[in-house]
C-alpha positions in Angstrom: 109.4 97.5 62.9 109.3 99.9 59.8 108.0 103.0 60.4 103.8 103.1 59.5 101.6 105.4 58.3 98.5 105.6 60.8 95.0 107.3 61.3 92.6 107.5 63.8 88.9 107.8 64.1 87.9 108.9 67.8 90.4 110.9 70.2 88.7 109.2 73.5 90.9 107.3 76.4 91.6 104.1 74.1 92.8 106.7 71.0 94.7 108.3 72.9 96.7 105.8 74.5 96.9 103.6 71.7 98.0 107.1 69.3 100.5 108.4 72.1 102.2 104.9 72.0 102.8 104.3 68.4 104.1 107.6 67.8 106.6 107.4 70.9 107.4 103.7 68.8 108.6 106.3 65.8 105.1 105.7 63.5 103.7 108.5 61.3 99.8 109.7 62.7 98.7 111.1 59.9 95.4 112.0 60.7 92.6 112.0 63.2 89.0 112.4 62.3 86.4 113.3 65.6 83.4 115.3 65.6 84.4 116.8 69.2 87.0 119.7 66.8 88.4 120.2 70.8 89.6 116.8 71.7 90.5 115.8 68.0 92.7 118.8 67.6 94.7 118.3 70.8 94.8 114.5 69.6 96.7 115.4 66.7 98.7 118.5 67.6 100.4 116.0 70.1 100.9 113.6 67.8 101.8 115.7 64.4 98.9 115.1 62.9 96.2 116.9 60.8 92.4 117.1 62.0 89.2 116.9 60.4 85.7 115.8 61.4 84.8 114.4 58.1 86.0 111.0 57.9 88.3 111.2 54.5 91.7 110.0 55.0 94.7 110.2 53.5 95.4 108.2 50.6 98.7 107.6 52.4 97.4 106.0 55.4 98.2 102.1 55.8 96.4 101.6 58.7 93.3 103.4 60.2 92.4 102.7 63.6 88.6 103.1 64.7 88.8 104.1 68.4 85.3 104.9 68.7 82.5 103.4 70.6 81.1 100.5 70.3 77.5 101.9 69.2 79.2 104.2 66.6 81.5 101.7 64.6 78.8 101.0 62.1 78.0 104.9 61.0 81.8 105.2 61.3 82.4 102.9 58.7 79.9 103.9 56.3 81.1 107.4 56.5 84.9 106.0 55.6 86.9 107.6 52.4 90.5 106.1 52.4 92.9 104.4 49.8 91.4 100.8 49.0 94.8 99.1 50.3 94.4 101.3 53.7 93.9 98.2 56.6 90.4 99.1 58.8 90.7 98.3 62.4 88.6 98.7 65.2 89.4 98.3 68.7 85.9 96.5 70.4 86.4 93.6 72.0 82.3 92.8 71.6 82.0 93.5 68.0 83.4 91.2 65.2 84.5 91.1 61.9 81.0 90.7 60.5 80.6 94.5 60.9 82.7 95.2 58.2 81.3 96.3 54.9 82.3 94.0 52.3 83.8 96.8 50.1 86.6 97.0 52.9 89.5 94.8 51.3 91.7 94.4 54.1 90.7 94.8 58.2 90.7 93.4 61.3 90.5 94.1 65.2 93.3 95.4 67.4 91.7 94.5 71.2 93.7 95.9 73.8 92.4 94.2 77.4 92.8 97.3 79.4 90.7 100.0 81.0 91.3 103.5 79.8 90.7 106.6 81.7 91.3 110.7 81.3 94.5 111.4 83.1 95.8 107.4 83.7 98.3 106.3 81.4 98.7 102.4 81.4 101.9 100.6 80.4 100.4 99.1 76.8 103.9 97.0 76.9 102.0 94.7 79.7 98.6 95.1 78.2 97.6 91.3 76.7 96.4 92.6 72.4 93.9 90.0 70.9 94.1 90.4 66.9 92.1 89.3 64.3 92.0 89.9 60.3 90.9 89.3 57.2 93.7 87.7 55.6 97.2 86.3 57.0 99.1 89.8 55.2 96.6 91.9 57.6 97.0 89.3 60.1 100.9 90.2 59.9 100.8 93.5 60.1 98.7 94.1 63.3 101.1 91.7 64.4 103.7 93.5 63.7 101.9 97.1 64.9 100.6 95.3 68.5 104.3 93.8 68.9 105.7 97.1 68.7 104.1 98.2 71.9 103.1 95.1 74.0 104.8 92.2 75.1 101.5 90.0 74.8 100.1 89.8 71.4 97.4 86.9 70.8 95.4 85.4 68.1 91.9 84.6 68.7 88.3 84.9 67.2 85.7 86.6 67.4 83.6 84.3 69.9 86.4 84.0 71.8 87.1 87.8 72.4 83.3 88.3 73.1 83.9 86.0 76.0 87.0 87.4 77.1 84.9 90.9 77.0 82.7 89.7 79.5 85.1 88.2 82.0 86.3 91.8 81.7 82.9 93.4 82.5 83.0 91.3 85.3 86.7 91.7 86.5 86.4 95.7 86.0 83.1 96.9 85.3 81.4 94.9 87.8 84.1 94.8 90.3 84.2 98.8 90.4 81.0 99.0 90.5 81.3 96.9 94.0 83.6 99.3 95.4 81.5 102.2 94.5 79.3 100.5 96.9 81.4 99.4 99.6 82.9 102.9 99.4 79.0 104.4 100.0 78.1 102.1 102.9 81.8 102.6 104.6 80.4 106.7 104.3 77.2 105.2 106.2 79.3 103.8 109.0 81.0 107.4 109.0 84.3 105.8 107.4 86.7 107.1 104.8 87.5 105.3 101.3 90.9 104.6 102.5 89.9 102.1 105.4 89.1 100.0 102.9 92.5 100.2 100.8 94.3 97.4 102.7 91.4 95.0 102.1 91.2 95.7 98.5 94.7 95.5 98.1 95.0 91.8 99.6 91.5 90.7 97.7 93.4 91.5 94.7 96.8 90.0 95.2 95.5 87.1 96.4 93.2 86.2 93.9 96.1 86.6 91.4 98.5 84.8 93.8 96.4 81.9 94.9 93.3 82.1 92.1 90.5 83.7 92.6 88.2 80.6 93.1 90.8 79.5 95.9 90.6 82.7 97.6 86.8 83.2 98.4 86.4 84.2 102.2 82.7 85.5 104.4 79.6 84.2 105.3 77.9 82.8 101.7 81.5 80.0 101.6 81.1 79.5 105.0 77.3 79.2 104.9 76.6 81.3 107.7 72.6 82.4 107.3 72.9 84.4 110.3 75.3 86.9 109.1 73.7 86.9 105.7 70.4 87.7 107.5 71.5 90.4 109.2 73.2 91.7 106.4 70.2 91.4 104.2 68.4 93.6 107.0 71.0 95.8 107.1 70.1 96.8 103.7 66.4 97.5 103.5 67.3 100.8 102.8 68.1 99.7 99.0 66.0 96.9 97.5 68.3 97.0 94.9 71.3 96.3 97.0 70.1 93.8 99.2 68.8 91.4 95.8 72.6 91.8 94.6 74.1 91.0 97.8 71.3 87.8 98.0 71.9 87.2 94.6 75.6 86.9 94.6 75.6 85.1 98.2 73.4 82.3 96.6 75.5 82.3 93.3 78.6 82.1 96.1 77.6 79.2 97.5 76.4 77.2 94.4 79.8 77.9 92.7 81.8 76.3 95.5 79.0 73.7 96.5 79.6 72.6 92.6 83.4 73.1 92.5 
């Protein structure tokens, strides 16, 4: 791949990883525009770039990638001074190309499925991209931009990436979420995090061995209303908790009464 031009708006987890990457790949960062001055500027001294906090790029920039949250992408873009052949890309994997501002020529989305956090540095070059664009030139080029970090570049819509969002809510989100419980009550029974390692461990790998839905083990699969009682009374020190763990028990045994 020839060497691009590139900007970014936001110098959060998915900016960083995403603006580390391409400049390892031999790219040009131009530019990164934050309000935070502190994160931008560290943004862009490791990458050889300028900062600002107004969004005005340089006319130079081919693509500009919008690394900002989800909530901000519309203010973003009406704030947005570039060249009128820069490409505009976001990175949400909930928000489609209907957020664009029909003055914008050329754009698309660059969706890495990934979670990003401070001091974690994912290998992109396993990390599945899910493009979309404007126009089969654009189309090509974030092609070409994804390819040159991941292995797994894919094509899909808009409706379709909003669905694969939500499996990840649910895979991640949800799942660590879970733990964040388990790891509470396991403090209740006056046990460490790490006794519950080897179990999360095999949950995982098993589920991506064997399939998640072929992996499903404890009392809602097996029916057992006793245990689930005496869980449920287990947990009347959190309504909360025990309507999630009823919830997701009946949900349990519906799936695989179905399936």
């Amino acid at each position: 791949m020839r060497q691009c031009k590139i900007s970014f708006a936001g110098a959060g987890n998915v900016a960083g990883a995403l603006c580390s990457e391409l400049h390892k790949k031999n790219n040009i960062i131009e530019h990164i525009v934050t309000k935070s001055e502190k994160s931008g500027r560290a943004l862009a001294k490791a990458c050889n770039a300028t900062w600002s906090h107004d969004f005005i790029f340089p006319h130079t920039s081919e693509i500009i990638i919008l690394a900002v949250p989800d909530n901000s992408l519309s203010s973003v873009l009406g704030e947005i001074s570039c060249n009128e052949t820069a490409v505009i890309v976001h990175t949400a994997g909930s928000v489609g190309l209907g957020i664009f501002p029909p003055y914008f020529k050329y754009f698309g989305v660059l969706y890495p499925l990934q979670t990003f956090s401070p001091g974690r540095k994912p290998d992109l070059s396993s990390v599945p991209f899910f493009i979309e664009a404007s126009d089969e030139n654009t189309l090509d080029k974030l092609k070409n931009l994804a390819g040159s970090i991941s292995n797994s570049v894919n094509l899909t819509d808009s409706e379709h990436r909003r669905l694969l969002h939500l499996a990840a809510v649910f895979i991640c989100n949800f799942t660590n979420h879970m733990l964040t419980t388990g790891k509470d009550i396991s403090g209740m029974a006056g046990f460490p995090f790490e006794v519950l390692e080897p179990l999360i461990l095999e949950t995982v790998n098993k589920a991506i061995e064997l399939g998640p839905e072929n992996s499903q083990t404890g009392p809602a699969i097996r029916h057992d209303l006793n245990t689930i009682k005496k869980h449920l009374d287990l947990l009347s020190f959190s309504p909360d908790l025990k309507n999630i763990y009823d919830l997701i028990s009946k949900s349990i045994m519906d799936y695989h009464k179905k399936n």
